[in-house]
C-alpha positions in Angstrom: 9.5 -13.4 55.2 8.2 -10.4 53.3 6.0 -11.5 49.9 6.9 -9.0 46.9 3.9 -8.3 45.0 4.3 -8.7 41.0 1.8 -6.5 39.1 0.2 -8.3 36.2 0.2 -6.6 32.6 -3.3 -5.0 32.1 -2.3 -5.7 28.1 0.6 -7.5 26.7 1.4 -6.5 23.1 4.1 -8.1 20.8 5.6 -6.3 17.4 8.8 -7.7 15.5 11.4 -5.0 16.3 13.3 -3.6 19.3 12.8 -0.1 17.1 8.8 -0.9 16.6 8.5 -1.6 20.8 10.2 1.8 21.6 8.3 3.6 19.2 5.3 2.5 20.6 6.5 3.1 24.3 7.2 6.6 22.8 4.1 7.2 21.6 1.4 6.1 24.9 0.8 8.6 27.6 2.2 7.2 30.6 -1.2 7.1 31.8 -1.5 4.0 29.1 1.9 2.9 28.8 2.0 1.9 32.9 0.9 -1.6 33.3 1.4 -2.7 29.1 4.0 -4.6 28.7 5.3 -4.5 25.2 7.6 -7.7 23.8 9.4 -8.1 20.9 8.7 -11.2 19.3 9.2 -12.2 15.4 7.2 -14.7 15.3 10.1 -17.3 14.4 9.2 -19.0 17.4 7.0 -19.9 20.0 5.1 -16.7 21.2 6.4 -15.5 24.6 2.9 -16.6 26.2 -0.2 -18.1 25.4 -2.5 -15.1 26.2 -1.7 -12.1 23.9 -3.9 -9.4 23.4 -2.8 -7.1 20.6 0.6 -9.0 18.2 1.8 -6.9 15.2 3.2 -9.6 12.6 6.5 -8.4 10.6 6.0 -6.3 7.8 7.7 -8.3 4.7 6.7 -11.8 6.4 3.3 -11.4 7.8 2.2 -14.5 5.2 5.0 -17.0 6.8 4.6 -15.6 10.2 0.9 -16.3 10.8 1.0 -20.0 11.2 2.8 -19.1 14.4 -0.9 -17.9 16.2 -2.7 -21.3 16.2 -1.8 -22.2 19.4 -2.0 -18.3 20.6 -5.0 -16.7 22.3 -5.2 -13.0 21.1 -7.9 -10.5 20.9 -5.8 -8.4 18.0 -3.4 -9.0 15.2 -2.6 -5.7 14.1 -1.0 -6.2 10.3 1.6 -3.4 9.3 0.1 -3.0 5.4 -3.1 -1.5 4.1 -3.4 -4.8 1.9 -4.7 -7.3 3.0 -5.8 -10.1 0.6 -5.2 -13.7 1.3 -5.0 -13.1 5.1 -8.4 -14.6 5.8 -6.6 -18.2 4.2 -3.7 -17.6 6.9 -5.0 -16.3 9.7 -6.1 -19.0 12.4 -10.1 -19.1 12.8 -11.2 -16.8 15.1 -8.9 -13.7 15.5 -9.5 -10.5 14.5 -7.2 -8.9 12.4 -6.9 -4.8 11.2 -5.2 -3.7 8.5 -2.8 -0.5 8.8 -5.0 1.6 7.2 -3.3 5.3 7.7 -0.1 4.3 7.9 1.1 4.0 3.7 -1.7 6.7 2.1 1.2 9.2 2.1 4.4 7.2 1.5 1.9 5.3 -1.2 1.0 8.8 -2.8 4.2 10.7 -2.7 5.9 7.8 -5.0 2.6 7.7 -7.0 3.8 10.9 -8.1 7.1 10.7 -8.9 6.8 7.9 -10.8 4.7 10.0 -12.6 6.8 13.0 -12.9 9.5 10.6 -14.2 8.0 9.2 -16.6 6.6 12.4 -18.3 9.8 14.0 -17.8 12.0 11.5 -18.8 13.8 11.2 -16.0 15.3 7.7 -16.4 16.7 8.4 -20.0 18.6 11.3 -18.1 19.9 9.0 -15.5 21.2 6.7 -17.9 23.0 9.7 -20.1 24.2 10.8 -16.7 26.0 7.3 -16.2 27.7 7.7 -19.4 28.5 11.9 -19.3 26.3 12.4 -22.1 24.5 16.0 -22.4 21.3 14.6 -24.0 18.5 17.3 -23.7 14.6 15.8 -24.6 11.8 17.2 -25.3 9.0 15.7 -22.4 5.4 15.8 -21.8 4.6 17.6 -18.8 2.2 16.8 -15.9 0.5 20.1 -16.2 -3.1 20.1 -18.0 -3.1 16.6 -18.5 -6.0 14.2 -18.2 -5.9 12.1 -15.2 -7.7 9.3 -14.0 -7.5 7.6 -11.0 -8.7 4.4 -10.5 -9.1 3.6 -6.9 -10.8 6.6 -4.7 -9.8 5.3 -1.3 -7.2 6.2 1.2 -4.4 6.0 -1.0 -6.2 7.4 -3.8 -7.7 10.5 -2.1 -4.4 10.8 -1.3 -2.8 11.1 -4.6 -5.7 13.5 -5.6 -4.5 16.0 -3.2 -0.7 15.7 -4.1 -1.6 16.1 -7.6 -3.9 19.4 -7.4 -1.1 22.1 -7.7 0.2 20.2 -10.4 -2.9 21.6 -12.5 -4.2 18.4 -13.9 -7.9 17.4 -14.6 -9.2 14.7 -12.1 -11.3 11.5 -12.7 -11.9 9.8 -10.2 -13.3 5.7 -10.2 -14.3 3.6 -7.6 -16.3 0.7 -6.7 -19.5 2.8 -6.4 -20.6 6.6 -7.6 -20.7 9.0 -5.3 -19.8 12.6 -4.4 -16.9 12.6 -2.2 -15.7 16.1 -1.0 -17.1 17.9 -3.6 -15.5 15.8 -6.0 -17.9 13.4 -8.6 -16.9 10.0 -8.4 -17.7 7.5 -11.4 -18.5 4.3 -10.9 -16.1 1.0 -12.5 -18.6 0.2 -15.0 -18.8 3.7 -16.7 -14.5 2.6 -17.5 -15.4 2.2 -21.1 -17.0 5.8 -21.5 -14.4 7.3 -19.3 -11.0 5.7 -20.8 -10.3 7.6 -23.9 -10.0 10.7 -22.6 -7.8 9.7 -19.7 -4.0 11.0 -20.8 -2.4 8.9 -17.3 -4.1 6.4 -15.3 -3.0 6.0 -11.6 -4.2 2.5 -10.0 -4.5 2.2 -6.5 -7.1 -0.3 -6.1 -6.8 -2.8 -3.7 -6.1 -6.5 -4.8 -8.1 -10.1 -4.9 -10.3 -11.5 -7.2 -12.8 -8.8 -7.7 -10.6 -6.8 -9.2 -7.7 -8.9 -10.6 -7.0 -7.8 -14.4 -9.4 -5.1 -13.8 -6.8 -3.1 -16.6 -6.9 -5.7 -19.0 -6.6 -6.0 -22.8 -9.7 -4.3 -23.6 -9.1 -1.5 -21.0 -5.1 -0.8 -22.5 -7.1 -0.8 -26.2 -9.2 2.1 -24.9 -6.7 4.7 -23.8 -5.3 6.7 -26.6 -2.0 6.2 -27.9 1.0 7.3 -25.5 -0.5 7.0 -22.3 0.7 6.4 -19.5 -0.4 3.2 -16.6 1.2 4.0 -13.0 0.6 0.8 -10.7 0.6 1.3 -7.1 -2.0 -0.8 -5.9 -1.5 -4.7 -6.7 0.3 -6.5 -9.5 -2.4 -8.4 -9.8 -4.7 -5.5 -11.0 -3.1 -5.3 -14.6 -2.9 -8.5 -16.8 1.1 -8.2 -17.6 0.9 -10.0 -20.8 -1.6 -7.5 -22.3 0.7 -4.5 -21.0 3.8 -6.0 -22.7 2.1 -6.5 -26.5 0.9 -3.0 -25.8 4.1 -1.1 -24.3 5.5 -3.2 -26.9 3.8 -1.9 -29.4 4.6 1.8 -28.3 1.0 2.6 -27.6 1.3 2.9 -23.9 3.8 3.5 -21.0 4.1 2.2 -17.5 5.4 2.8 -13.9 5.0 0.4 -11.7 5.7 -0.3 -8.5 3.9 -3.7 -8.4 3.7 -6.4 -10.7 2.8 -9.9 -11.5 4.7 -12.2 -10.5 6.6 -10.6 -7.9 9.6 -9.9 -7.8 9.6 -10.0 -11.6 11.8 -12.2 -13.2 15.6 -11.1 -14.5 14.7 -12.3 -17.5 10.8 -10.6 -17.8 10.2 -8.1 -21.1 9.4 -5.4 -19.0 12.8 -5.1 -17.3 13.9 -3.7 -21.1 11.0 -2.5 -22.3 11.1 1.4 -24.0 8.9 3.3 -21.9 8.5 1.5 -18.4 9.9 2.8 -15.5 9.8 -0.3 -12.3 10.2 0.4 -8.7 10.6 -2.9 -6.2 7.3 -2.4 -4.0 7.9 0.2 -1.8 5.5 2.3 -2.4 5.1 2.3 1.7 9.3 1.8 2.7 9.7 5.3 3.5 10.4 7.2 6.8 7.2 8.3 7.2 5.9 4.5 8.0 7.9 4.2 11.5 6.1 7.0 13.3 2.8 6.4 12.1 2.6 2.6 12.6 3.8 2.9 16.1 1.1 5.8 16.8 -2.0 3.5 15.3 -0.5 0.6 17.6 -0.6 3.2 20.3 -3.8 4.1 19.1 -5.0 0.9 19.6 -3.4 0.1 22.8 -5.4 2.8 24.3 -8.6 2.0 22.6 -8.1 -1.7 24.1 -7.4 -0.1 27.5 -10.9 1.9 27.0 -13.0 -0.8 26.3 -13.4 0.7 22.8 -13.6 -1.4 19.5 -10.1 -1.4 17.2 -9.4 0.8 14.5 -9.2 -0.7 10.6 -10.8 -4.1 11.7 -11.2 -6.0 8.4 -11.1 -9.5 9.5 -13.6 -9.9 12.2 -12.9 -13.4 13.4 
């Protein structure tokens, strides 16, 4: 009796989504893709084996999903946001987990902007004139020549920087640490205080946890001038809520956010009718643009397994 020979996998590699797995396909060289074999698993269940060497978790349920790996030998867990606070709590000891560093700087940065141009512009108090077929012109303050500073200089906010220089606006740019980054002067986060009063928008893109939680607090509101505007893309967490509502309350200031705290914000939370606050549900990242580019860094990584190379965006190290 002839024996049939069964190849073994040189990688196996599990992501949530039928879509996500043929993305990925897509993406290797068939010089990688031959020999990986790439599951779908959404980590509801028991994994599909016990040896795994790269798993992406879902994107909304990473936190619920990881509980799943204790019983799971893997050399990767590849997450599917740049964020990645609280993982270290979740994540069973020993795995190494990256973050999908980018993947989001784009998605992140184009809506950093328009919730910028809306706000100047108005935009929301034409929508809701639209709804009721009222011609309602407004005078609006433009983006042009304004002051901007933007607090976070990584990815995402490098990104936003280079959306925002044909818009003709002056750049400051904060981060953990000064520097000189491209040409550009970066200012440290304790020279905020000096740098505040003169800043016409604030963008945040920091990342979140307990270094910089309420990092735009009370005393950091007080020192922008009156009608500014706070645009949120980073965490919730980075803006103590209660001092943004006694100030947007107050008509000093204005917000867009795309994160807040808590989240999802309450029906009945003042900043759903607040004047001057413009609220997007997270998604800062739910564009087209993620598909593609989070199937080409799992690809990326694939072949970097398949090399012997280290992974890309390791943040946990196990």
């Amino acid at each position: 009796m002839e024996r049939v020979s069964r190849s073994i996998p040189s990688l196996r590699v599990t992501v949530p989504t039928e879509r996500l797995a043929a993305d990925v396909r897509a993406s290797l060289p068939r010089s990688s893709a031959e020999g990986v074999e790439i599951m779908v698993w959404e980590m509801t269940g028991p994994a599909p084996h016990d040896r795994l060497d790269i798993v992406v978790p879902p994107y909304m349920s990473m936190s619920r999903a990881l509980s799943h790996l204790a019983d799971v030998d893997v050399r990767l867990v590849q997450g599917q946001s740049i964020g990645y606070e609280g993982v270290d709590e979740l994540l069973p000891d020993g795995l190494v987990f990256a973050n999908a560093a980018s993947v989001h700087e784009t998605s992140t940065a184009e809506l950093a902007v328009a919730l910028t141009l809306a706000s100047q512009r108005r935009l929301p108090a034409f929508v809701r004139a639209q709804e009721n077929a009222r011609w309602s012109p407004e005078f609006a303050e433009s983006l042009a020549d304004r002051r901007v500073l933007l607090l976070g200089y990584g990815g995402v906010g490098k990104a936003i920087a280079a959306r925002l220089a044909p818009f003709e606006v002056e750049i400051t740019a904060v981060a953990r640490s000064a520097r000189v980054e491209d040409g550009r002067q970066v200012h440290a986060v304790d020279e905020l205080p000096a740098l505040l009063g003169d800043a016409e928008i604030v963008i945040v893109s920091l990342p979140g946890g307990d270094e910089t939680r309420h990092i735009v607090d009370g005393a950091f509101l007080a020192g922008l001038p009156d009608g500014a505007l706070v645009v949120n893309v980073g965490r919730g967490g980075l803006i103590d809520t209660d001092a943004l509502v006694e100030h947007v309350g107050r008509g000093r200031i204005r917000a867009a956010l795309d994160v807040t705290d808590p989240e999802p914000l309450p029906a009945d939370h003042p900043l759903w009718s607040l004047p001057g606050v413009l609220i997007s549900p997270h998604v800062g990242g739910a564009s087209t643009a993620m598909h593609p580019r989070i199937a080409r860094l799992i690809g990326r990584q694939i072949e970097r397994m398949l090399a012997g190379e280290p992974a890309l965006n390791v943040v946990i190290e196990g």
